[in-house]
VOSE-975366 format. One record per atom (N, C-alpha, C): x, y, z. Coordinates in Angstrom, 3 decimals, always signed. Example, Ala and Ser with C-alpha at 12.3 -4.5 7.8 and 13.67 -1.06 7.14 Angstrom:
{px +13.190&py -5.690&pz +7.800}
{px +12.300&py -4.500&pz +7.800}
{px +13.200&py -3.300&pz +7.800}
{px +12.850&py -2.250&pz +7.080}
{px +13.670&py -1.060&pz +7.140}
{px +12.900&py +0.030&pz +7.870}
This chain:
{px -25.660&py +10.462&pz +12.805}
{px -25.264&py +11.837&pz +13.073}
{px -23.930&py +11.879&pz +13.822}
{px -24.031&py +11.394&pz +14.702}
{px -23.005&py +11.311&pz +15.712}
{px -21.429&py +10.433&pz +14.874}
{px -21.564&py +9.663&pz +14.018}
{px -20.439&py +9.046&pz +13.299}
{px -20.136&py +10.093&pz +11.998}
{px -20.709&py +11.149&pz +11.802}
{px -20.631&py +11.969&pz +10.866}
{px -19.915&py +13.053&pz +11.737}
{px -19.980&py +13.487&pz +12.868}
{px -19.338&py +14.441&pz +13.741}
{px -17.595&py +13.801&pz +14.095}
{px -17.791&py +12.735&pz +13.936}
{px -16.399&py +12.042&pz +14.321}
{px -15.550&py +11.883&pz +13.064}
{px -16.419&py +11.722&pz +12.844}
{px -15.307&py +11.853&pz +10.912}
{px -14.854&py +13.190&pz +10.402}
{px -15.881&py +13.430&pz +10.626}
{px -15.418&py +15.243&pz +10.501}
{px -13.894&py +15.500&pz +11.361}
{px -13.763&py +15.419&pz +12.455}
{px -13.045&py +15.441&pz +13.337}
{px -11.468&py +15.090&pz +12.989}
{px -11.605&py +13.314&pz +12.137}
{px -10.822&py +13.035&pz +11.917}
{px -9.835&py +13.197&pz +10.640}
{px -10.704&py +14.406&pz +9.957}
{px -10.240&py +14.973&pz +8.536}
{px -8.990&py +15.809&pz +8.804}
{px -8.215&py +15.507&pz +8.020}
{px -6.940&py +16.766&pz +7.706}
{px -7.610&py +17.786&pz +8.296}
{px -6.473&py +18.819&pz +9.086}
{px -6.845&py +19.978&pz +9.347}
{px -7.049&py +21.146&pz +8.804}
{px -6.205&py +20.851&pz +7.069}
{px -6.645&py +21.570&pz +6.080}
{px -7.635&py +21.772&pz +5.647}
{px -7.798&py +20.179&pz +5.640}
{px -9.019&py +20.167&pz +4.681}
{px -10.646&py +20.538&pz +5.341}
{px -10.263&py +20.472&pz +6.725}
{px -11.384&py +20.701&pz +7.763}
{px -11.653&py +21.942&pz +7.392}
{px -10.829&py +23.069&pz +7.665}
{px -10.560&py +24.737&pz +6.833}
{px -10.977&py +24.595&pz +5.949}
{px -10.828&py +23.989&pz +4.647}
{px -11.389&py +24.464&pz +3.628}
{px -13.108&py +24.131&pz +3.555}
{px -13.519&py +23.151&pz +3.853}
{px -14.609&py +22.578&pz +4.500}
{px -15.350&py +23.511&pz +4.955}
{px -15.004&py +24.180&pz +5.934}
{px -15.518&py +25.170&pz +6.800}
{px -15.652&py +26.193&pz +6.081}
{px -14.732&py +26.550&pz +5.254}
{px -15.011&py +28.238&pz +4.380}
{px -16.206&py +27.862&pz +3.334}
{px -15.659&py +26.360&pz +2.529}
{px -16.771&py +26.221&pz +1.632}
{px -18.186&py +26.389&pz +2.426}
{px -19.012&py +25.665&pz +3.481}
{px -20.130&py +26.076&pz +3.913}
{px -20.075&py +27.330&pz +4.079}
{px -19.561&py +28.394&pz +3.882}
{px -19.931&py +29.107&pz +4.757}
{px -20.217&py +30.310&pz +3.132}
{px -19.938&py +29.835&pz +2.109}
{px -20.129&py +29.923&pz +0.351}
{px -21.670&py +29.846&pz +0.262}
{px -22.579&py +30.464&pz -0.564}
{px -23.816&py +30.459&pz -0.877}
{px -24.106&py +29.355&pz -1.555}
{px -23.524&py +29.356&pz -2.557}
{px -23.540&py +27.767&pz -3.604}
{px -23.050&py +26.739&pz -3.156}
{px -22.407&py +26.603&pz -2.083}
{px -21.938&py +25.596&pz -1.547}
{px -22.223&py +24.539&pz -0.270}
{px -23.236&py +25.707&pz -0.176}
{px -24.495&py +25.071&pz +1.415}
{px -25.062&py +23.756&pz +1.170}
{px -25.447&py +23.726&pz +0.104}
{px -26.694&py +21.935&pz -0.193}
{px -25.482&py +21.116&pz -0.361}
{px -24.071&py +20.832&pz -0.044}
{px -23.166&py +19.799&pz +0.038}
{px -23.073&py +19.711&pz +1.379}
{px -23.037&py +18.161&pz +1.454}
{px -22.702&py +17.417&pz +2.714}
{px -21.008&py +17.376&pz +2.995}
{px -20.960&py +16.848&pz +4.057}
{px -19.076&py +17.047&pz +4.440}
{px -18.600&py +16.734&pz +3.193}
{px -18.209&py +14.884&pz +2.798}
{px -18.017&py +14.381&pz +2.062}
{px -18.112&py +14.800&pz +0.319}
{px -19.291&py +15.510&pz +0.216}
{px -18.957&py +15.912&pz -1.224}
{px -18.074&py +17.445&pz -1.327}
{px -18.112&py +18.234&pz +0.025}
{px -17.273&py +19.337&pz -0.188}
{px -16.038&py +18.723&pz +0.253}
{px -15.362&py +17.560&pz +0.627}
{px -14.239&py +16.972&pz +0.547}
{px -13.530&py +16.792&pz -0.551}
{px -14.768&py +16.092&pz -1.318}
{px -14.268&py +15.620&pz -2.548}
{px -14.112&py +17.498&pz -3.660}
{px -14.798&py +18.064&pz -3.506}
{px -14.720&py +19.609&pz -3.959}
{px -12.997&py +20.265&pz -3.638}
{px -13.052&py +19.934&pz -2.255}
{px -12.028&py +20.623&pz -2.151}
{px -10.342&py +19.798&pz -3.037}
{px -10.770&py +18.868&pz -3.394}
{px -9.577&py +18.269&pz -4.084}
{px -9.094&py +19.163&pz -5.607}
{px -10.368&py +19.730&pz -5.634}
{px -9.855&py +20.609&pz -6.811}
{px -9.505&py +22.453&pz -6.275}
{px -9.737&py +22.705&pz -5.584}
{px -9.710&py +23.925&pz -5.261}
{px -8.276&py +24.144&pz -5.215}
{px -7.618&py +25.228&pz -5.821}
{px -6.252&py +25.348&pz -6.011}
{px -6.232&py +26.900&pz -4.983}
{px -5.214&py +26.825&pz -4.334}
{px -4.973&py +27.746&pz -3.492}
{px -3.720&py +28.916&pz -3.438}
{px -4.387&py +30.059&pz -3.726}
{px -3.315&py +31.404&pz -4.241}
{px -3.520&py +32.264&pz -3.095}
{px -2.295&py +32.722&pz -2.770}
{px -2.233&py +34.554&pz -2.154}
{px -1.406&py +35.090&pz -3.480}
{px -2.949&py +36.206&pz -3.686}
{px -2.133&py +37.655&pz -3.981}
{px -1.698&py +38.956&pz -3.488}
{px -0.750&py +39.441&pz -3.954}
{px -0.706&py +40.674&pz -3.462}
{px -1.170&py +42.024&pz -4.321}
{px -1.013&py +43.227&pz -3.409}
{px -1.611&py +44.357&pz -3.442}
{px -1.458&py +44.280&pz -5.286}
{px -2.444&py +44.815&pz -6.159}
{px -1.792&py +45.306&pz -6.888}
{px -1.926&py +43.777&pz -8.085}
{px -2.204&py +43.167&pz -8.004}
{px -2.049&py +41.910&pz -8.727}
{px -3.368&py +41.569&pz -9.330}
{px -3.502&py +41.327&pz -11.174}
{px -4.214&py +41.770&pz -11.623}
{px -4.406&py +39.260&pz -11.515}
{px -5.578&py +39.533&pz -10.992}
{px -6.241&py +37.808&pz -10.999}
{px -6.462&py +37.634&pz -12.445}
{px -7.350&py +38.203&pz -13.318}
{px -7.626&py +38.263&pz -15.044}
{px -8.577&py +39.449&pz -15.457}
{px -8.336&py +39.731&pz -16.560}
{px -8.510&py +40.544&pz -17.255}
{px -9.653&py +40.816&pz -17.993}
{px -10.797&py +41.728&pz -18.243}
{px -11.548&py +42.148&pz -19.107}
{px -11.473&py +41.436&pz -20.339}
{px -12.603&py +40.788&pz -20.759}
{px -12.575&py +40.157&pz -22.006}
{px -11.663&py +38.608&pz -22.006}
{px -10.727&py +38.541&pz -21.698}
{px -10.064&py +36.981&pz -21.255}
{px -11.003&py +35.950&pz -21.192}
{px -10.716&py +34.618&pz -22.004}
{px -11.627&py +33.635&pz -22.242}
{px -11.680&py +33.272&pz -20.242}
{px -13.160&py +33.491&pz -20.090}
{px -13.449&py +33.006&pz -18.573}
{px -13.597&py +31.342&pz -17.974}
{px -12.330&py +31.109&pz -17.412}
{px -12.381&py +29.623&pz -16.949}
{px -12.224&py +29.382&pz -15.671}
{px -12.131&py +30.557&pz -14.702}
{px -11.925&py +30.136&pz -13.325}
{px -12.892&py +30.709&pz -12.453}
{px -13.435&py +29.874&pz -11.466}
{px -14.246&py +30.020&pz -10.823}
{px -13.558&py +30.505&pz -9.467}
{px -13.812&py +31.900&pz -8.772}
{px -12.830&py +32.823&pz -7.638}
{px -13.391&py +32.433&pz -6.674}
{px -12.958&py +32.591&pz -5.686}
{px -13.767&py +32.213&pz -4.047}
{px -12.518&py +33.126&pz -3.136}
{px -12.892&py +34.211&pz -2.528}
{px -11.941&py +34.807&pz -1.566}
{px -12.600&py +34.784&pz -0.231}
{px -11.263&py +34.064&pz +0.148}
{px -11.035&py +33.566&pz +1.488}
{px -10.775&py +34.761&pz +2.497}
{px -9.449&py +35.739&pz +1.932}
{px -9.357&py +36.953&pz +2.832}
{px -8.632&py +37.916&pz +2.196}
{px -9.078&py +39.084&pz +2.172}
{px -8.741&py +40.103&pz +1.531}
{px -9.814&py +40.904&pz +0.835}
{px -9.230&py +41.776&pz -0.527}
{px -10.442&py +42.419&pz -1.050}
{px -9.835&py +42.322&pz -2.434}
{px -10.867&py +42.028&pz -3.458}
{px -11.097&py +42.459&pz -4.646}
{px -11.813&py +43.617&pz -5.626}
{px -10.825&py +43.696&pz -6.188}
{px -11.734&py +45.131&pz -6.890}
{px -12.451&py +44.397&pz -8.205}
{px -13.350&py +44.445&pz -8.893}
{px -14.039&py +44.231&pz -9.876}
{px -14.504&py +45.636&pz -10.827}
{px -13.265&py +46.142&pz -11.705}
{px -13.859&py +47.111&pz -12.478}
{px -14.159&py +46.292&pz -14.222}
{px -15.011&py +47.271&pz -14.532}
{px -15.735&py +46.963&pz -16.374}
{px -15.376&py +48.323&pz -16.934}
{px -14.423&py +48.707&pz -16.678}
{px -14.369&py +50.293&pz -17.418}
{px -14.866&py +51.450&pz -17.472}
{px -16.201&py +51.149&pz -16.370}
{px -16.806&py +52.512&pz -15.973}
{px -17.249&py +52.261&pz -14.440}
{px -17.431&py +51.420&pz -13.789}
{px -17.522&py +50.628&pz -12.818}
{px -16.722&py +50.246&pz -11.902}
{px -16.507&py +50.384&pz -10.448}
{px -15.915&py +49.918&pz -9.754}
{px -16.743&py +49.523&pz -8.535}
{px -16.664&py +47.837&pz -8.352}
{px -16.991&py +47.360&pz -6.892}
{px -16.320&py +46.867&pz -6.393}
{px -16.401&py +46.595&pz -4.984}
{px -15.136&py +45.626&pz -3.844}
{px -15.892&py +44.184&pz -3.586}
{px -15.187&py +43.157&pz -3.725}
{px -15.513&py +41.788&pz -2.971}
{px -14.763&py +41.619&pz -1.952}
{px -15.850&py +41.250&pz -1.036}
{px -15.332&py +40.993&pz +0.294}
{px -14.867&py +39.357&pz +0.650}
{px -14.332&py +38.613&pz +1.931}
{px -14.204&py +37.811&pz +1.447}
{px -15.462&py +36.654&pz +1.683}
{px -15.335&py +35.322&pz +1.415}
{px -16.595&py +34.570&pz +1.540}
{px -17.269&py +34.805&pz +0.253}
{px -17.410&py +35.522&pz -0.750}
{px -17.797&py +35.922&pz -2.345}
{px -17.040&py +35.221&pz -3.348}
{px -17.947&py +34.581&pz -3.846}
{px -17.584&py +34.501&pz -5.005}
{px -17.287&py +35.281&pz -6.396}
{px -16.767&py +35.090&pz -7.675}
{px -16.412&py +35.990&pz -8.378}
{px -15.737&py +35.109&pz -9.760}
{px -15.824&py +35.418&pz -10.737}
{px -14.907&py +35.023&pz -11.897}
{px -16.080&py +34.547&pz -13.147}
{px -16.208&py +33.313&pz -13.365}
{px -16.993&py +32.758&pz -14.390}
{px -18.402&py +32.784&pz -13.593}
{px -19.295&py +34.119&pz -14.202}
{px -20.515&py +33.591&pz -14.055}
{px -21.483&py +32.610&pz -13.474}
{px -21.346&py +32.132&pz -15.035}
{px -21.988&py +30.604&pz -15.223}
{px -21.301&py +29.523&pz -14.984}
{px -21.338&py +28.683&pz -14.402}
{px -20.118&py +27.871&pz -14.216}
{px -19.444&py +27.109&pz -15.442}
{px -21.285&py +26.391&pz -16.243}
{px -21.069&py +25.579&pz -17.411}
{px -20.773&py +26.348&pz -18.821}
{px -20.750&py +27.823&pz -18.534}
{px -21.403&py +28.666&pz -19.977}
{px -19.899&py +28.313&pz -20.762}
{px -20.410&py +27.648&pz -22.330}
{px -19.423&py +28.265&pz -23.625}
{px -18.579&py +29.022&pz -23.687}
{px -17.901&py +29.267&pz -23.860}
{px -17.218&py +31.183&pz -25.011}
{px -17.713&py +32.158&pz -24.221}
{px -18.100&py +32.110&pz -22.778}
{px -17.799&py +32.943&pz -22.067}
{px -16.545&py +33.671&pz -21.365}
{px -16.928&py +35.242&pz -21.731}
{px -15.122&py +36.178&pz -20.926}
{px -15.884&py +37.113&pz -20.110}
{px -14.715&py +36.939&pz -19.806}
{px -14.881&py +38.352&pz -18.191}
{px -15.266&py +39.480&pz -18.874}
{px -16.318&py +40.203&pz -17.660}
{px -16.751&py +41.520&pz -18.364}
{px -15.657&py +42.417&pz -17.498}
{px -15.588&py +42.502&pz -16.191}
{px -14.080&py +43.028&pz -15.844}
{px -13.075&py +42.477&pz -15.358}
{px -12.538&py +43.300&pz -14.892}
{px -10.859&py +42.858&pz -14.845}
{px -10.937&py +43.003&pz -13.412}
{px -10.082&py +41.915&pz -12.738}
{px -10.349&py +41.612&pz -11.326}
{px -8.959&py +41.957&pz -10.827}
{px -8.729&py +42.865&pz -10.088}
{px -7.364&py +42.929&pz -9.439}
{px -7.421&py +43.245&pz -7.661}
{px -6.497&py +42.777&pz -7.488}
{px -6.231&py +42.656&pz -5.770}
{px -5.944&py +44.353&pz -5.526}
{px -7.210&py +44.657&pz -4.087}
{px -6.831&py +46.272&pz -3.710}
{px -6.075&py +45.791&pz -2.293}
{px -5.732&py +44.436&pz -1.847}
{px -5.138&py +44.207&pz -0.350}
{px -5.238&py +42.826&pz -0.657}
{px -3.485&py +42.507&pz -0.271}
{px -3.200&py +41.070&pz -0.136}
{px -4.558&py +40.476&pz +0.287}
{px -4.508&py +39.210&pz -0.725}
{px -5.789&py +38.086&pz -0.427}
{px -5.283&py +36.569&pz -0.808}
{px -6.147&py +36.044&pz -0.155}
{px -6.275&py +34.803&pz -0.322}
{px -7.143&py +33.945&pz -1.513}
{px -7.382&py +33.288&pz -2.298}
{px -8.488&py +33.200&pz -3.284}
{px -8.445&py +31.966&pz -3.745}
{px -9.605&py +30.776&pz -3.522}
{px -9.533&py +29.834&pz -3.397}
{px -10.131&py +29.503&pz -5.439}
{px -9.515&py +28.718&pz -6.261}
{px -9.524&py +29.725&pz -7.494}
{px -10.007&py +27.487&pz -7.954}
{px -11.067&py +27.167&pz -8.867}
{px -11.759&py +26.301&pz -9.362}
{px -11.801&py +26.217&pz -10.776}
{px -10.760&py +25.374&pz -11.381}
{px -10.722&py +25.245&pz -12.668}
{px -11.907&py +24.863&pz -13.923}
{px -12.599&py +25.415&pz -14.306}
{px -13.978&py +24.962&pz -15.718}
{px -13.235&py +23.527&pz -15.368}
{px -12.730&py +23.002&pz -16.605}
{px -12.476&py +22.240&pz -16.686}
{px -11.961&py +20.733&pz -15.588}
{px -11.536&py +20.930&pz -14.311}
{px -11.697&py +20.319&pz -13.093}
{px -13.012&py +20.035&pz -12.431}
{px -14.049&py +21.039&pz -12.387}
{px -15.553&py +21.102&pz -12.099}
{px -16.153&py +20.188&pz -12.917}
{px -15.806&py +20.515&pz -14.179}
{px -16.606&py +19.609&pz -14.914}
{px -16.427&py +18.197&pz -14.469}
{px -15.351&py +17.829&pz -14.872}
{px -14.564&py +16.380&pz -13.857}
{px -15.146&py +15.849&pz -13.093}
{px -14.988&py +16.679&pz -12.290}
{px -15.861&py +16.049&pz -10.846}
{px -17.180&py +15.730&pz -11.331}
{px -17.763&py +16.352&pz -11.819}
{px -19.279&py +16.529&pz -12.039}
{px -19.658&py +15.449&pz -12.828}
{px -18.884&py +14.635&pz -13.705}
{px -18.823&py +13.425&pz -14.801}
{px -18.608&py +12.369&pz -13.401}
{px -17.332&py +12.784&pz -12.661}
{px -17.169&py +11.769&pz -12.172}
{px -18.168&py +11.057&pz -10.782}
{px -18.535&py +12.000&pz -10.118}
{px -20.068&py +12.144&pz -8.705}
{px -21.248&py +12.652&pz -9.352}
{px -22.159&py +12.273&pz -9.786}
{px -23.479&py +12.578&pz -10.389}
{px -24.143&py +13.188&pz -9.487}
{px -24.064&py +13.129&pz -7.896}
{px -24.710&py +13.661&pz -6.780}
{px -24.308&py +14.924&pz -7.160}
{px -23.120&py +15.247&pz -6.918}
{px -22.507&py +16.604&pz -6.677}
{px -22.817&py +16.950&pz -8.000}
{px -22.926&py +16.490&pz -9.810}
{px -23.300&py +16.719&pz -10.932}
{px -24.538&py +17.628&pz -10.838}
{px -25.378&py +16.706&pz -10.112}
{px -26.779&py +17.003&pz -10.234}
{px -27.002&py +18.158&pz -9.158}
{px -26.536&py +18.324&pz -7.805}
{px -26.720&py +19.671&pz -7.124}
{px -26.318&py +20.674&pz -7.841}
{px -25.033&py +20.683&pz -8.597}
{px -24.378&py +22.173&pz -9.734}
{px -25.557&py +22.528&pz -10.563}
{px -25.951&py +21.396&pz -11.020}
{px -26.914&py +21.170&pz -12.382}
{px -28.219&py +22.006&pz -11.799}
{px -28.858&py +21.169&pz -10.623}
{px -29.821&py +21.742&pz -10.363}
{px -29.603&py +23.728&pz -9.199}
{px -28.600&py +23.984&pz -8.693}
{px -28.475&py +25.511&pz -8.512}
{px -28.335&py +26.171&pz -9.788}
{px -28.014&py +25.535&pz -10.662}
{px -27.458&py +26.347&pz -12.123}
{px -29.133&py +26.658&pz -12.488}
{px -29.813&py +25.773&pz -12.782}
{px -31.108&py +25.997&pz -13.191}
{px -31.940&py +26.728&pz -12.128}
{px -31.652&py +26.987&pz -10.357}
{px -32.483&py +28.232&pz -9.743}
{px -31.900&py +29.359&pz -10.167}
{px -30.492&py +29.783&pz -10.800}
{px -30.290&py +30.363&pz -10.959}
{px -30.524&py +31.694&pz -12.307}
{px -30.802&py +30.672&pz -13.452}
{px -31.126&py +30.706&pz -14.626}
{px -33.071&py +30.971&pz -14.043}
{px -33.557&py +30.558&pz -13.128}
{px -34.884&py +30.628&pz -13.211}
{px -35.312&py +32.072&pz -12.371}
{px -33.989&py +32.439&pz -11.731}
{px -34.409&py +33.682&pz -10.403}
{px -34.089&py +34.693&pz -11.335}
{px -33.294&py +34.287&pz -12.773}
{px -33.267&py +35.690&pz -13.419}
{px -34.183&py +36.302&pz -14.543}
{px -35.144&py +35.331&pz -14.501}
{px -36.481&py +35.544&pz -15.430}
{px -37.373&py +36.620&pz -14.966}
């Protein structure tokens, strides 16, 4: 325990931040330091501003959203909700096919948005079977809480 508190310690201070936001993510709780380390190597990091459309209604869906700070609007054409930050947002499913956005995500106040490529996730997930198998197995409570 105590050599796990010191390592922590001795991580980039970035990466300590990103670390810290990821726990603090719903899907991202059952990772230990080390595999949200290795997570955060893919996490690509954007500010938008006011007014800035993230993607679009119908657009083949490949990015997985995470806002850090700010607000998102999420309209479907008859619909409008706000994401706050700490929410996730974008692709659904993480693994799904020929899945697109049902709305169009645009910034209502400069944000921050920590943004996870399909194709990078997958990566990882080939490449750490641990971290494979935690996606694998939330994907399937998830698929099971909507029965």
């Amino acid at each position: 325990m105590l050599k796990k508190i010191f390592s922590f310690l001795f991580l980039d201070k970035e990466i300590r931040e990103d670390i810290s936001f990821l726990k603090k993510i719903d899907v991202f709780k059952m990772f230990n330091v080390w595999q949200l380390k290795k997570i955060t190597t893919i996490l690509f990091r954007r500010t938008y501003l006011k007014n800035e459309t993230v993607y679009n209604k119908n657009e083949d869906a490949r990015l997985i959203c995470l806002l850090k700070s700010g607000k998102i609007e999420l309209d479907d054409g008859q619909n409008k909700k706000y994401i706050l930050p700490y929410t996730k947002f974008g692709k659904r499913y993480l693994l799904c096919c020929d899945d697109r956005y049902e709305e169009t995500a645009k910034v209502a106040e400069k944000s921050e948005i920590y943004i996870i490529h399909e194709e990078d996730l997958e990566t990882l997930m080939n490449n750490d079977t641990d971290i494979g198998f935690k996606i694998t197995k939330m994907l399937l409570e998830i698929l099971y809480d909507r029965k």
